[in-house]
FIKOLZA-1660 file (N, C-alpha, C; in steps of 0.1 Angstrom, whole numbers, plus 5000, padded with zeros to 4 digits):
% residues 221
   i   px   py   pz ch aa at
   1 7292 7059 6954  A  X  N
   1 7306 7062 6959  A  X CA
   1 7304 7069 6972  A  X  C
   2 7311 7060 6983  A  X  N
   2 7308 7065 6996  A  X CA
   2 7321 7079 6998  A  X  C
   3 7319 7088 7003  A  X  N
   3 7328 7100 7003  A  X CA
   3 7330 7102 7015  A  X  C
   4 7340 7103 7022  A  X  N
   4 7345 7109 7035  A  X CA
   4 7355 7121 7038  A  X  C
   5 7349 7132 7046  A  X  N
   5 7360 7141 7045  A  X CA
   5 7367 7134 7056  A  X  C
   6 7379 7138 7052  A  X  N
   6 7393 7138 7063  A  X CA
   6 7403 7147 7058  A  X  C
   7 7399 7161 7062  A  X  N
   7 7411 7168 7059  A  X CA
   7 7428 7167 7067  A  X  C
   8 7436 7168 7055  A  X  N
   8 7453 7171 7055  A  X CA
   8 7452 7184 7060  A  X  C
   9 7465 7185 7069  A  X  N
   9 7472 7204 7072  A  X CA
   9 7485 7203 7059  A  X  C
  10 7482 7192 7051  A  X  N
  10 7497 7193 7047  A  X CA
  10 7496 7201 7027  A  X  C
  11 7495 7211 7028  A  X  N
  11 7488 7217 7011  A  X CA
  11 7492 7231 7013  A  X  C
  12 7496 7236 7003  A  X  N
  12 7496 7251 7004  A  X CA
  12 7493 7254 6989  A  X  C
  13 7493 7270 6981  A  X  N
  13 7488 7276 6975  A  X CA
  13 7492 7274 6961  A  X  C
  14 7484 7266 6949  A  X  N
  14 7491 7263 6941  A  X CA
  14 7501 7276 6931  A  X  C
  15 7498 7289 6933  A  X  N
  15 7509 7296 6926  A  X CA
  15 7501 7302 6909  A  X  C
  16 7492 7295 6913  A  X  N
  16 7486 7304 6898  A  X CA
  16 7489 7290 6884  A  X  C
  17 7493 7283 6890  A  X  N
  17 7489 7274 6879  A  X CA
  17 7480 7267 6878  A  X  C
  18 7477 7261 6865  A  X  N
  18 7466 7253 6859  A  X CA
  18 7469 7240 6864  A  X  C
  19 7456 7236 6866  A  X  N
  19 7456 7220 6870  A  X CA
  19 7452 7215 6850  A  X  C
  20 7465 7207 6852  A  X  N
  20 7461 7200 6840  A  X CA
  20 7468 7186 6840  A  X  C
  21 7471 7180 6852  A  X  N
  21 7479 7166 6851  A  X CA
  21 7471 7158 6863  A  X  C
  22 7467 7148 6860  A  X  N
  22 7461 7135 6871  A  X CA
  22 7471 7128 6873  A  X  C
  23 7475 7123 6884  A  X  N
  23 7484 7116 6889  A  X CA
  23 7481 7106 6899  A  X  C
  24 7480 7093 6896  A  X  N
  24 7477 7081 6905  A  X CA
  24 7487 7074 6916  A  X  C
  25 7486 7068 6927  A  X  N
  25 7496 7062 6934  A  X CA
  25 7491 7051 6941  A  X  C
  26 7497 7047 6946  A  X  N
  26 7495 7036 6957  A  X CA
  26 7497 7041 6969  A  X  C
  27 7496 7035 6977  A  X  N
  27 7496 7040 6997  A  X CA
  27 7506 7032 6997  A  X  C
  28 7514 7018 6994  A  X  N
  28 7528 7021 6995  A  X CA
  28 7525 7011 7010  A  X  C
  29 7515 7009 7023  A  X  N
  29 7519 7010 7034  A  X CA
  29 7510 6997 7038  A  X  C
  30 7515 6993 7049  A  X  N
  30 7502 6978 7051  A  X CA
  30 7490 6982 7056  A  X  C
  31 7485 6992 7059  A  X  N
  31 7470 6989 7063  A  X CA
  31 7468 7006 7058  A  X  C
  32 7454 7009 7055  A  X  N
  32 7445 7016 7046  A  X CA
  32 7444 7033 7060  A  X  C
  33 7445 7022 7074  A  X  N
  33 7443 7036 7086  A  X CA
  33 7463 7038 7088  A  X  C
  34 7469 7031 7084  A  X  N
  34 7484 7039 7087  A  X CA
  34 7488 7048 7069  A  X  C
  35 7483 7046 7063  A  X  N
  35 7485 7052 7050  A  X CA
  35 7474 7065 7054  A  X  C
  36 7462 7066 7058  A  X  N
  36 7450 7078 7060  A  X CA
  36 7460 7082 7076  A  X  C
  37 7470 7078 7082  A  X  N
  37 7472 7086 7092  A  X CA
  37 7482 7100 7089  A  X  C
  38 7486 7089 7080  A  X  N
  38 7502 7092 7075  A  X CA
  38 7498 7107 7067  A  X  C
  39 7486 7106 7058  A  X  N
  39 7485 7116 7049  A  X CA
  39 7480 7131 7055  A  X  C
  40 7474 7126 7070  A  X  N
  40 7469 7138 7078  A  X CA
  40 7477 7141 7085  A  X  C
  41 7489 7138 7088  A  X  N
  41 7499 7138 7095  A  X CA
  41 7511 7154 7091  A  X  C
  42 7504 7165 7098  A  X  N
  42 7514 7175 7095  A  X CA
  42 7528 7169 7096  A  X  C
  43 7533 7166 7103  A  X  N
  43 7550 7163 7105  A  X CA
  43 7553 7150 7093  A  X  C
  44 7546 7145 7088  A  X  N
  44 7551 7136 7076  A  X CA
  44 7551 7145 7062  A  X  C
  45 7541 7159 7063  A  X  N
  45 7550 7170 7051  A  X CA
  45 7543 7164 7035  A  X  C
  46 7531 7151 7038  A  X  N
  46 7532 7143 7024  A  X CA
  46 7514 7146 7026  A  X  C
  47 7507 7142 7012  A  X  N
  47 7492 7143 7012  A  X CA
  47 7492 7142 6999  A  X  C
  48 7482 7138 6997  A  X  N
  48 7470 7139 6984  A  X CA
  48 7458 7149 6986  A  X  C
  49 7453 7148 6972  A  X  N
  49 7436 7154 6975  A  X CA
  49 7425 7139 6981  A  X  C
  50 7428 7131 6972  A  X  N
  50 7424 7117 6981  A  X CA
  50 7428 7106 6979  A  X  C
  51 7424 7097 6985  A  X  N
  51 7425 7083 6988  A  X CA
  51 7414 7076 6985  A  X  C
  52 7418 7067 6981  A  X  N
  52 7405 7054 6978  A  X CA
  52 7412 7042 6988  A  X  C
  53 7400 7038 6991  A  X  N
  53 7403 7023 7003  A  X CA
  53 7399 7012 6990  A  X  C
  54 7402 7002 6994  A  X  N
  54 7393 6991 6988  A  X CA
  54 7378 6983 6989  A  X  C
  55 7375 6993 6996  A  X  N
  55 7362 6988 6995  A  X CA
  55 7356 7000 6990  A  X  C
  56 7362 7005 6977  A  X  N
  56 7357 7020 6971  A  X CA
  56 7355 7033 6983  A  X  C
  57 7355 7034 6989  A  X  N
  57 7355 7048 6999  A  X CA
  57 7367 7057 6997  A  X  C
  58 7356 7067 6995  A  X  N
  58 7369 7078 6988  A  X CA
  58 7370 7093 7001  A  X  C
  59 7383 7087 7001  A  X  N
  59 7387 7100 7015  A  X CA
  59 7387 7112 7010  A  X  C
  60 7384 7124 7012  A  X  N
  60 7386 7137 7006  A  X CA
  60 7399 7147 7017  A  X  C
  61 7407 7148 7012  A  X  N
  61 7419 7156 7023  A  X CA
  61 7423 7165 7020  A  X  C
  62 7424 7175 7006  A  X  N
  62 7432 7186 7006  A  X CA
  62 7419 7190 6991  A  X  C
  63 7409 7203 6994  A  X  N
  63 7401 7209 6983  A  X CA
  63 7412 7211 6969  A  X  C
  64 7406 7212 6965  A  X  N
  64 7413 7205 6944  A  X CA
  64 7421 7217 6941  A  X  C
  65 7414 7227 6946  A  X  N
  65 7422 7245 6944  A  X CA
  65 7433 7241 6953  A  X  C
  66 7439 7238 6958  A  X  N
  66 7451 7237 6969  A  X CA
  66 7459 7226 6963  A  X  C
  67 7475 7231 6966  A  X  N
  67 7482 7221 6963  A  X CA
  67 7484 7215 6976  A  X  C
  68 7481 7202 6968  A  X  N
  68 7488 7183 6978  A  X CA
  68 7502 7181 6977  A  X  C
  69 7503 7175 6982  A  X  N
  69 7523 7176 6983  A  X CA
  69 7522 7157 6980  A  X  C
  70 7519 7154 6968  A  X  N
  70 7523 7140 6966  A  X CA
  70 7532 7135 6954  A  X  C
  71 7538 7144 6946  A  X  N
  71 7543 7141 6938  A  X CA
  71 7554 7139 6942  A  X  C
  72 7563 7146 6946  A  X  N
  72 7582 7150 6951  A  X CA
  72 7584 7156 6940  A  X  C
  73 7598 7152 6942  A  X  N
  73 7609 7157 6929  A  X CA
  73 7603 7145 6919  A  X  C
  74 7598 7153 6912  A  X  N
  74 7596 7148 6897  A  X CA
  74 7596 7155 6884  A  X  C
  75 7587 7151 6876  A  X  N
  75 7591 7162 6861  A  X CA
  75 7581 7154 6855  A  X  C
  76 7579 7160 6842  A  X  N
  76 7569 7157 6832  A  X CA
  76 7568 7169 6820  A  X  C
  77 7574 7167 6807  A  X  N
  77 7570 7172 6799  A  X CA
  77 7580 7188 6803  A  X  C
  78 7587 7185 6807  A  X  N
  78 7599 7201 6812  A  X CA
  78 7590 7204 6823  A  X  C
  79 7582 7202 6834  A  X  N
  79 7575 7209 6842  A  X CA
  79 7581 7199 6853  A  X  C
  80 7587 7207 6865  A  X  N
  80 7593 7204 6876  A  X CA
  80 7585 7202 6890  A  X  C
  81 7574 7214 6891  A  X  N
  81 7565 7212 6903  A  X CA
  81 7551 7205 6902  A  X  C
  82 7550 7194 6898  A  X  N
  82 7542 7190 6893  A  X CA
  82 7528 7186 6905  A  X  C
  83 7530 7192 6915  A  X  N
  83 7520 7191 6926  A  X CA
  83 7509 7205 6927  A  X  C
  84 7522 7211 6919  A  X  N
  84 7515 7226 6919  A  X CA
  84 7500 7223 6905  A  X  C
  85 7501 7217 6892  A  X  N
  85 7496 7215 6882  A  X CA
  85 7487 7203 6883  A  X  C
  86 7483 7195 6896  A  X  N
  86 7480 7183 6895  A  X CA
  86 7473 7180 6903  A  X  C
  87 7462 7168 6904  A  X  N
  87 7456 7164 6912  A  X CA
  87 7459 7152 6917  A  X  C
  88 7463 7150 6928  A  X  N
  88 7469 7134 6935  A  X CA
  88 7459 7125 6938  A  X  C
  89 7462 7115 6935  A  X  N
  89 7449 7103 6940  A  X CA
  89 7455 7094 6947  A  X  C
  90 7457 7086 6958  A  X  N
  90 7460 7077 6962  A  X CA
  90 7452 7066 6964  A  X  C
  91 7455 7051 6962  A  X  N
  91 7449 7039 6963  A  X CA
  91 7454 7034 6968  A  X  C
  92 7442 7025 6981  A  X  N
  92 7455 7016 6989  A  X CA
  92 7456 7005 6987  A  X  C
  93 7468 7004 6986  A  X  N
  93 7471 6987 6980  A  X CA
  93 7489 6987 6989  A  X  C
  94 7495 6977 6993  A  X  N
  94 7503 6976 7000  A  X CA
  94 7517 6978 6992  A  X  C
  95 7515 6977 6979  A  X  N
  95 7522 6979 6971  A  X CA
  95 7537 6967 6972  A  X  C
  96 7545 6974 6964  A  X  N
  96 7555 6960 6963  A  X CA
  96 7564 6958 6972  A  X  C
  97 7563 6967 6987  A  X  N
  97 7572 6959 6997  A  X CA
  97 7565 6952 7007  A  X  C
  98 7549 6955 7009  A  X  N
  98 7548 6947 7017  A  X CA
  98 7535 6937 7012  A  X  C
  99 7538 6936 6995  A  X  N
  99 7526 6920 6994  A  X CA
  99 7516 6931 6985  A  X  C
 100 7525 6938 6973  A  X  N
 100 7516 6941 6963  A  X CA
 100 7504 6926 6955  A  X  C
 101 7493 6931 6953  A  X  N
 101 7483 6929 6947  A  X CA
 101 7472 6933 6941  A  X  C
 102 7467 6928 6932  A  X  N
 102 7452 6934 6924  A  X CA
 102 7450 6938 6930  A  X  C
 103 7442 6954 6924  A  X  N
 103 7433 6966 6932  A  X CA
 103 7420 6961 6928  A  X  C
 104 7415 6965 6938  A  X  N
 104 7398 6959 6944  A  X CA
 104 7387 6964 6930  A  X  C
 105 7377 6956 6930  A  X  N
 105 7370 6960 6916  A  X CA
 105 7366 6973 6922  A  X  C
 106 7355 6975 6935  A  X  N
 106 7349 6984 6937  A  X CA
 106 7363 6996 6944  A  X  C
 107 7371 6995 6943  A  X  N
 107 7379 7009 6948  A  X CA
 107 7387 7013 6931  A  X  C
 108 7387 7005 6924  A  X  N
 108 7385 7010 6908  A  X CA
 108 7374 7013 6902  A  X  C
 109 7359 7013 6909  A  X  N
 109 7349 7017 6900  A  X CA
 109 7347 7029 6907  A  X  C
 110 7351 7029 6921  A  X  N
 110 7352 7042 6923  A  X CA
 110 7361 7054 6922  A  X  C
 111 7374 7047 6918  A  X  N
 111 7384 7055 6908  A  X CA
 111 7380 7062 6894  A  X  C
 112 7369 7053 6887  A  X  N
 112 7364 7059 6877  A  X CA
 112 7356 7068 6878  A  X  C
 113 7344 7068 6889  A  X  N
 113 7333 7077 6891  A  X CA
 113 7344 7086 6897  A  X  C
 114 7355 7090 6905  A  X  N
 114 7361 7102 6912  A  X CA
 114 7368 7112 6899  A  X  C
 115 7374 7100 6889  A  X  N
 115 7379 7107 6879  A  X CA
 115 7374 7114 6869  A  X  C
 116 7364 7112 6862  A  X  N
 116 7351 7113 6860  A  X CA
 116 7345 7127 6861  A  X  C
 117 7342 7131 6873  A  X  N
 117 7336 7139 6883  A  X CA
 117 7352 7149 6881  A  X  C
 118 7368 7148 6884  A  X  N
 118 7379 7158 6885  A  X CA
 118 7377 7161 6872  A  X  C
 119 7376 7153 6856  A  X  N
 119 7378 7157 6844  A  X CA
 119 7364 7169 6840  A  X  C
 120 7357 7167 6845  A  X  N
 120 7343 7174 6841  A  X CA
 120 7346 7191 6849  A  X  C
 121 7355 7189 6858  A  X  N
 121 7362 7202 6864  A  X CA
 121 7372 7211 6860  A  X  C
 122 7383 7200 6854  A  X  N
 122 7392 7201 6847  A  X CA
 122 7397 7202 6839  A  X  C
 123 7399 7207 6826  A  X  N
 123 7405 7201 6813  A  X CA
 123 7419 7196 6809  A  X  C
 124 7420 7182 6818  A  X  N
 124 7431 7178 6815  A  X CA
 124 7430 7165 6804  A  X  C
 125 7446 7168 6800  A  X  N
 125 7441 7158 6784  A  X CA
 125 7445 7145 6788  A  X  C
 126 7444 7132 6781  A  X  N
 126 7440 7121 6785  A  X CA
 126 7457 7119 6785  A  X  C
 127 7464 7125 6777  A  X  N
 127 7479 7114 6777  A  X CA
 127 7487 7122 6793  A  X  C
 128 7482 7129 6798  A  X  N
 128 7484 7136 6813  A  X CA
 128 7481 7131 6827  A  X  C
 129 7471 7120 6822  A  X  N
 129 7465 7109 6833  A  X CA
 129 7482 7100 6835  A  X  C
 130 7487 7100 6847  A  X  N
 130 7494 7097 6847  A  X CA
 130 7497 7085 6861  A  X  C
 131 7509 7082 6858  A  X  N
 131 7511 7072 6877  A  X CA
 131 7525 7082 6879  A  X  C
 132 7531 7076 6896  A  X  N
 132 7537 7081 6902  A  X CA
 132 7550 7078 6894  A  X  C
 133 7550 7068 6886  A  X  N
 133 7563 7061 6883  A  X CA
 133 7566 7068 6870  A  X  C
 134 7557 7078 6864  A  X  N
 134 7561 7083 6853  A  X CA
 134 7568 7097 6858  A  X  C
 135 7565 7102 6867  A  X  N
 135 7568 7111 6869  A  X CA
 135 7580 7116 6877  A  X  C
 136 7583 7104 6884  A  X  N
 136 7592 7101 6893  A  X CA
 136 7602 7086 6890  A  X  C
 137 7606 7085 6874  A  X  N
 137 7607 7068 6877  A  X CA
 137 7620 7063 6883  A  X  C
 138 7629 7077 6887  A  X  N
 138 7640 7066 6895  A  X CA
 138 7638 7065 6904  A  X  C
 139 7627 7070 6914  A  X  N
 139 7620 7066 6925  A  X CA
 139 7608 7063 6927  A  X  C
 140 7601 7061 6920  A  X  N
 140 7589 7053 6925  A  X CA
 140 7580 7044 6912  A  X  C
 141 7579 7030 6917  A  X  N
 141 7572 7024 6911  A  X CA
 141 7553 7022 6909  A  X  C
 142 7547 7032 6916  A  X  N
 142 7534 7032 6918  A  X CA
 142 7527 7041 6911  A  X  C
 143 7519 7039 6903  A  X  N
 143 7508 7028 6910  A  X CA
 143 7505 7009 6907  A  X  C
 144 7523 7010 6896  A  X  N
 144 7525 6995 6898  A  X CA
 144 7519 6989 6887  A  X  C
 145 7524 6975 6881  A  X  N
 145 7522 6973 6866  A  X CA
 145 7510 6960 6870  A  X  C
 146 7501 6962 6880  A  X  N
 146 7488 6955 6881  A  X CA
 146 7478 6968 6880  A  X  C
 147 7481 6976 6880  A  X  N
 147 7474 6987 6882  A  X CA
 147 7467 6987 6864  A  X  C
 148 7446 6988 6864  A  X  N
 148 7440 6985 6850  A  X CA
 148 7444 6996 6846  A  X  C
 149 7456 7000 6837  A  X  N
 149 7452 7014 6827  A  X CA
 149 7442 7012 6816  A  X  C
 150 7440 7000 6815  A  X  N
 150 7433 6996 6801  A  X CA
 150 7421 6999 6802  A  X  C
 151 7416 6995 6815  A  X  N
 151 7404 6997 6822  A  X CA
 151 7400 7012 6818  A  X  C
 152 7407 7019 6828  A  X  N
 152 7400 7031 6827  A  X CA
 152 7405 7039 6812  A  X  C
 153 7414 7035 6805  A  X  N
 153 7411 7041 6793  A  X CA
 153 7400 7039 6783  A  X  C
 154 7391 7025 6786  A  X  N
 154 7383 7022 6778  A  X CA
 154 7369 7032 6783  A  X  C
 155 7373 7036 6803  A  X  N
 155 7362 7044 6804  A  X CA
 155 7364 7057 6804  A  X  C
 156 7373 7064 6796  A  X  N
 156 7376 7074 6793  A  X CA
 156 7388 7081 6800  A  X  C
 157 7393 7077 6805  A  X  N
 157 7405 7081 6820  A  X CA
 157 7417 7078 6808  A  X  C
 158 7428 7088 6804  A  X  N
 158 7437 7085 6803  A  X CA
 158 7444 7078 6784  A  X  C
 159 7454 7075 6782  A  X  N
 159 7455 7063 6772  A  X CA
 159 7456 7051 6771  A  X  C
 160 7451 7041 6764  A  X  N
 160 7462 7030 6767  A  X CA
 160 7467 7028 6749  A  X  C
 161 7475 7027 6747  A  X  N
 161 7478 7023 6730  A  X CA
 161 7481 7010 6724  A  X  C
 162 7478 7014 6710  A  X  N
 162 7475 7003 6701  A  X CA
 162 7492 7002 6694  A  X  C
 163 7494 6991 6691  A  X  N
 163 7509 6986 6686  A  X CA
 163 7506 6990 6672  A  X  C
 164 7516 6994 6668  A  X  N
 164 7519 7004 6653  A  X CA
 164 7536 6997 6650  A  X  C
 165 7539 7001 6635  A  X  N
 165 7552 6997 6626  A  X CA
 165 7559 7013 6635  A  X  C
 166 7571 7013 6639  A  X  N
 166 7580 7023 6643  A  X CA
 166 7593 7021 6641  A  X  C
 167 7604 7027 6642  A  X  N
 167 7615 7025 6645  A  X CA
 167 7620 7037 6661  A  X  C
 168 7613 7042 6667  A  X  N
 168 7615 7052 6678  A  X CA
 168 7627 7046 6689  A  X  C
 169 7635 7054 6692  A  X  N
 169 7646 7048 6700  A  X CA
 169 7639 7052 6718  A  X  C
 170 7650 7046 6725  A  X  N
 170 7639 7050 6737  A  X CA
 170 7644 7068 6740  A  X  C
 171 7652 7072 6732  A  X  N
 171 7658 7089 6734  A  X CA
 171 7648 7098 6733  A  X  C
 172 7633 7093 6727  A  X  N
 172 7625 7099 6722  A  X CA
 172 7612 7102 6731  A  X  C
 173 7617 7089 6744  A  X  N
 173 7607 7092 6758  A  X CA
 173 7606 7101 6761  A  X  C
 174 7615 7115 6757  A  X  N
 174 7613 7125 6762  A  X CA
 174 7601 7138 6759  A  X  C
 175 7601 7131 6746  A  X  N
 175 7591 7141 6736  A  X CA
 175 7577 7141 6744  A  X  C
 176 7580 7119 6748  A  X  N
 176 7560 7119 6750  A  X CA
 176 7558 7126 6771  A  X  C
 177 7569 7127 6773  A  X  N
 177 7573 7137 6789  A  X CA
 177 7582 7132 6797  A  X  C
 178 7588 7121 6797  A  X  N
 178 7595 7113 6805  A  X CA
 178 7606 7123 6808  A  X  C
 179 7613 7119 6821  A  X  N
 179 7626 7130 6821  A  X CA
 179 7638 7123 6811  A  X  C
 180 7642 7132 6806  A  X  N
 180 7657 7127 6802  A  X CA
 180 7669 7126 6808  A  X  C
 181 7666 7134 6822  A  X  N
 181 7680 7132 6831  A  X CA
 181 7678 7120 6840  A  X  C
 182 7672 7112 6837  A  X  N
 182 7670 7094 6843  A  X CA
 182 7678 7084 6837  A  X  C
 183 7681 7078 6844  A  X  N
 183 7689 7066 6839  A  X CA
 183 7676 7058 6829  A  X  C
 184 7684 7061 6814  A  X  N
 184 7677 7056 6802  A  X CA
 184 7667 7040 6808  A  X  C
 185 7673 7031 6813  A  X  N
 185 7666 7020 6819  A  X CA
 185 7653 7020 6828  A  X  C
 186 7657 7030 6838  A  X  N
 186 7647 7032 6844  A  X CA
 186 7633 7041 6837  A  X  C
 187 7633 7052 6827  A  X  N
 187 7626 7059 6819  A  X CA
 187 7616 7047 6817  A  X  C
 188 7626 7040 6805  A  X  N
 188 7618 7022 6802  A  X CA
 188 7610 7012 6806  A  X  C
 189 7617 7012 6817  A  X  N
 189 7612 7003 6830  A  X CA
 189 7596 7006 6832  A  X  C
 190 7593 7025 6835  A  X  N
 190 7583 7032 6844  A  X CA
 190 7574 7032 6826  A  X  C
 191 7578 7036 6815  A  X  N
 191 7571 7033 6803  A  X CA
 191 7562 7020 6803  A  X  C
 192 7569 7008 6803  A  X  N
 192 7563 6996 6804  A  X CA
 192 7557 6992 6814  A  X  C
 193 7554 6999 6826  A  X  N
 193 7547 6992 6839  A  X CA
 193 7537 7002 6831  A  X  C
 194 7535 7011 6826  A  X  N
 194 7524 7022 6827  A  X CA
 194 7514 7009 6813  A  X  C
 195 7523 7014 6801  A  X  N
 195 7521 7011 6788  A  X CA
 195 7518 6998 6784  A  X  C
 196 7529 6989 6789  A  X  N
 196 7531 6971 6789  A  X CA
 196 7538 6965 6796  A  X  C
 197 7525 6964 6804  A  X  N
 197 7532 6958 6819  A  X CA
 197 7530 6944 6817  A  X  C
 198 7534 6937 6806  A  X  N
 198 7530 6923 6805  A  X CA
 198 7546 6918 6800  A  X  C
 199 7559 6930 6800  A  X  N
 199 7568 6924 6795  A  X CA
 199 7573 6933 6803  A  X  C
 200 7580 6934 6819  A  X  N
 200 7587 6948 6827  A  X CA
 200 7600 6939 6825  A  X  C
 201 7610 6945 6814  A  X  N
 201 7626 6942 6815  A  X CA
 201 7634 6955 6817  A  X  C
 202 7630 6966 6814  A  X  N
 202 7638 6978 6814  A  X CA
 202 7649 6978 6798  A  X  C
 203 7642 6968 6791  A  X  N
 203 7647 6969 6778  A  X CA
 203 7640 6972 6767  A  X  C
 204 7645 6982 6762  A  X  N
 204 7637 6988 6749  A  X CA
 204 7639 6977 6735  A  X  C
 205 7624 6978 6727  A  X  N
 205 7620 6969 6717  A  X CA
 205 7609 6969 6709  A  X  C
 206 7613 6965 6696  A  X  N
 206 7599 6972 6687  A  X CA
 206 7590 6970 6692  A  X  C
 207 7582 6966 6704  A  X  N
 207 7569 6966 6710  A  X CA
 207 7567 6980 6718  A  X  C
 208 7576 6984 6724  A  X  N
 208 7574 6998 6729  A  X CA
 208 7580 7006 6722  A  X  C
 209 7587 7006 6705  A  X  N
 209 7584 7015 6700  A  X CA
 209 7572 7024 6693  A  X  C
 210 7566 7008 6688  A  X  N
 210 7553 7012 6687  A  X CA
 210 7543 7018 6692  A  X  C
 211 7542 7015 6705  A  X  N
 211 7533 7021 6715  A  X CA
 211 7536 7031 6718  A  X  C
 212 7553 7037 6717  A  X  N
 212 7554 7055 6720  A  X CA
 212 7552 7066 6709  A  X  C
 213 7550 7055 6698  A  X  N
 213 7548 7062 6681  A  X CA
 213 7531 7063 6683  A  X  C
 214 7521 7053 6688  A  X  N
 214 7509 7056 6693  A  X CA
 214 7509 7069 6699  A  X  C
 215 7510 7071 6710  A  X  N
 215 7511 7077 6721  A  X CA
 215 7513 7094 6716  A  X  C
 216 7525 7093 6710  A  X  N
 216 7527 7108 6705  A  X CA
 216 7521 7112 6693  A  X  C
 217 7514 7100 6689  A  X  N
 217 7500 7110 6674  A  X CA
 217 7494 7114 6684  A  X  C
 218 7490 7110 6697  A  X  N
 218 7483 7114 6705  A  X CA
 218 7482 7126 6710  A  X  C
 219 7492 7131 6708  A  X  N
 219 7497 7145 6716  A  X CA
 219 7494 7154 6709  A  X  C
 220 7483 7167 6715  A  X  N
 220 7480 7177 6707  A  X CA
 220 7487 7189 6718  A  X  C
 221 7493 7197 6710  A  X  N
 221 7501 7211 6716  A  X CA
 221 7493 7223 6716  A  X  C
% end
């Protein structure tokens, strides 16, 4: 895993909280040097701790003790500042306005070796491995329903779940952290790009009840 520093001015002092949330995104932007400009860019106010290119090279920008400003307004689990609690990873991929596509094998094998290397730091639990779209889902769809969660849950990153008998309504997104002040469809929507991204209608059905009845045996308090 090739490593590059490029420090961000854009981070300030997490506040005394625990890092215990991973959070994934996309760069969102057409090319890998306007997405790495953009993140070093004091007057754009935005950053991660890093970035991965597609040819696996991993940018390093904001030290892991410091908060990144890449979440926004989001939530998770009743917790509102979630930049303060988390470590941001960005991947560049152009994402869905300008010609989303498969992420590179080698900038996913080095997503595993970076994640890998944060959990051995960290003790964060696997159902906290998250994307941007969970945490934000009436604004953001990234890191996008091509994105392997399968993958890296088989290499330890994260969940992916097995289909179970349920009756769970989608009211109960809330339990496994989704906000509840989102428009119920969109909750749905950001569930199945993450969970089952092989059916995105924004309509709830015994297939994702099952998988949120997984999901929440999963949850230890």
């Amino acid at each position: 895993m090739k490593r590059v520093d490029m420090p961000s001015p854009n981070h300030d002092d997490r506040g005394g909280a625990t890092i215990d949330m991973l959070v994934l995104h996309y760069t969102g932007m057409r090319t890998a040097n306007e997405a790495l400009a953009r993140l070093c860019d004091p007057s754009s106010k935005v950053s991660a701790h890093y970035t991965i290119d597609e040819d696996g090279t991993v940018y390093a920008h904001v030290p892991e003790a410091r908060r990144a400003w890449h979440a926004g307004q989001s939530h998770w689990a009743g917790a509102t500042d979630i930049n303060a609690r988390s470590i941001g990873i960005e991947l560049v991929n152009p994402g869905h306005e300008f010609g989303y596509r498969d992420f590179a094998e080698d900038q996913i094998a080095a997503l595993i070796t970076l994640c890998h290397s944060i959990l051995m730091r960290h003790p964060i639990p696997s159902w906290r491995v998250l994307g941007h779209s969970d945490v934000a889902p009436a604004r953001k769809d990234d890191p996008g329903e091509l994105f392997p969660w399968q993958k890296l849950a088989k290499a330890g990153i994260g969940l992916w779940p097995q289909s179970m008998t349920s009756d769970l309504g989608p009211d109960v997104l809330s339990r496994f952290g989704y906000d509840p002040g989102v428009p119920q469809d969109k909750a749905i929507a950001a569930f199945q790009r993450h969970f089952r991204p092989k059916k995105l209608d924004g309509q709830w059905d015994s297939e994702c009840e099952g998988l949120l009845a997984w999901l929440l045996n999963k949850i230890v308090t």
